[in-house]
C-alpha positions as CSV (number, residue, x, y, z in Angstrom):
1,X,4.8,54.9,42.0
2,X,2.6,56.3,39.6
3,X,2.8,53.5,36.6
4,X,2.7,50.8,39.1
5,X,-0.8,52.2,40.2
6,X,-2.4,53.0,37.2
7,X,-1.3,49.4,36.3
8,X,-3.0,47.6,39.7
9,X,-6.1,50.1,39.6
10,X,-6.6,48.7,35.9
11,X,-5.7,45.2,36.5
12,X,-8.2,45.6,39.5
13,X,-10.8,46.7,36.8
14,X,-10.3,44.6,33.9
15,X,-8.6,41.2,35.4
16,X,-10.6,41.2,39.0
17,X,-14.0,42.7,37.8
18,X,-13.9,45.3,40.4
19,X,-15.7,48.8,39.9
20,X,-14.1,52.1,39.4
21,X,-14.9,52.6,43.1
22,X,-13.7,49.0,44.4
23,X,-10.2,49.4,42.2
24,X,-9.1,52.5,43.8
25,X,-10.0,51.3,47.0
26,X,-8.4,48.1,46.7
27,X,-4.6,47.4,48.8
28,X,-1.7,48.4,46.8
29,X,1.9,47.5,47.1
30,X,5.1,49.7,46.0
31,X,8.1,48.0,44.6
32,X,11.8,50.3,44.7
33,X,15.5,49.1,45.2
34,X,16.1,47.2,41.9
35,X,17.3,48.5,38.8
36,X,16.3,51.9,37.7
37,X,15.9,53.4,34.2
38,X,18.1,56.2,35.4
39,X,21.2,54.0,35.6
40,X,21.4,53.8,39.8
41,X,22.4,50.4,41.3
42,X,20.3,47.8,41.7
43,X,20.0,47.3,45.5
44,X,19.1,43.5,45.1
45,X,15.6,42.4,44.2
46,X,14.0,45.0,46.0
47,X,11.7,46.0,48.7
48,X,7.9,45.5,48.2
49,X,5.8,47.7,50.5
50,X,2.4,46.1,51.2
51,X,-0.8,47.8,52.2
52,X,-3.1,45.6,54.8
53,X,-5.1,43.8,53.1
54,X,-3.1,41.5,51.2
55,X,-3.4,37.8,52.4
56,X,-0.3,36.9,54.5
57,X,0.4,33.7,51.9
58,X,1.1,37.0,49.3
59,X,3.4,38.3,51.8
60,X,5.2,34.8,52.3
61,X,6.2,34.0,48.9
62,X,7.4,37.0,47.7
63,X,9.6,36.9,50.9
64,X,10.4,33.4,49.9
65,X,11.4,34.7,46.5
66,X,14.0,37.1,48.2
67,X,12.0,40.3,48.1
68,X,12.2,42.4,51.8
69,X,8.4,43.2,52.4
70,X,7.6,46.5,54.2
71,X,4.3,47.5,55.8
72,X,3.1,50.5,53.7
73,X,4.1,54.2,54.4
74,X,0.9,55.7,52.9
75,X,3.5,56.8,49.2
76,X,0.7,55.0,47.3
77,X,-0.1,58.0,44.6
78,X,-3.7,59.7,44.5
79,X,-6.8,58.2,42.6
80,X,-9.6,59.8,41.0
81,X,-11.4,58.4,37.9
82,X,-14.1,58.5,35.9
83,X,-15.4,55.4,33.2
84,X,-17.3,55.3,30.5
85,X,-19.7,51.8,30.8
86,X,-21.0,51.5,27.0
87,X,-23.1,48.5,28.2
88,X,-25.6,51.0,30.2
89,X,-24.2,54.2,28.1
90,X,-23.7,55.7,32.0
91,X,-20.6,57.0,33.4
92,X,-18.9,55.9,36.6
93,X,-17.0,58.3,39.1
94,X,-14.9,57.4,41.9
95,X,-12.3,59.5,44.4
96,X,-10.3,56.9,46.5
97,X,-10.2,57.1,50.1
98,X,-6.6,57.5,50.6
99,X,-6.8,61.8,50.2
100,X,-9.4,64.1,50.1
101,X,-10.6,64.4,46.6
102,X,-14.4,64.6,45.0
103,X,-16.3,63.1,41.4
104,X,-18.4,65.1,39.7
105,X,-20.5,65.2,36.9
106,X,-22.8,67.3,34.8
């Protein structure tokens, strides 16, 4: 799960225009059962575990495209960041709401 997070929170960042706060936040999804790098089976085209938020149309046409869709089990990784904004020379801290975690700065 890890690389497919760090790849929505940045996509949530840089694509979306969300904040470091907002991109944590945001619903994830959790794709498993295909081909893995360690040489297991390929179950099919998968299973995509979906968070609530996600607009049901999202949830159709991945369905439509063969994937099973799963309501989310909560194994969605852990978020804490901090970012640099060199437009306001400020930084930006966020801890998702997912697990108990904390930003700070000094």
């Amino acid at each position: 799960m890890q690389p497919q997070a760090h790849i929505q929170v940045l996509t949530n960042i840089i694509d979306f225009g969300m904040n470091v706060q907002d991109a944590g936040d945001a619903a994830r999804w959790r794709h498993y059962g295909n081909a893995e790098p360690t040489g297991e089976r390929s179950q099919g085209i998968g299973t995509v575990e979906m968070e609530a938020g996600f607009d049901p149309a999202v949830k159709a046409e991945l369905a439509r495209r063969g994937y099973k869709i799963a309501p989310g089990t909560g194994n969605f990784g852990g978020y804490e960041a901090i970012l640099f904004d060199p437009r306001q020379h400020v930084y930006w801290g966020a801890t998702e709401m997912r697990k108990d975690g904390e930003v700070a700065g000094y």
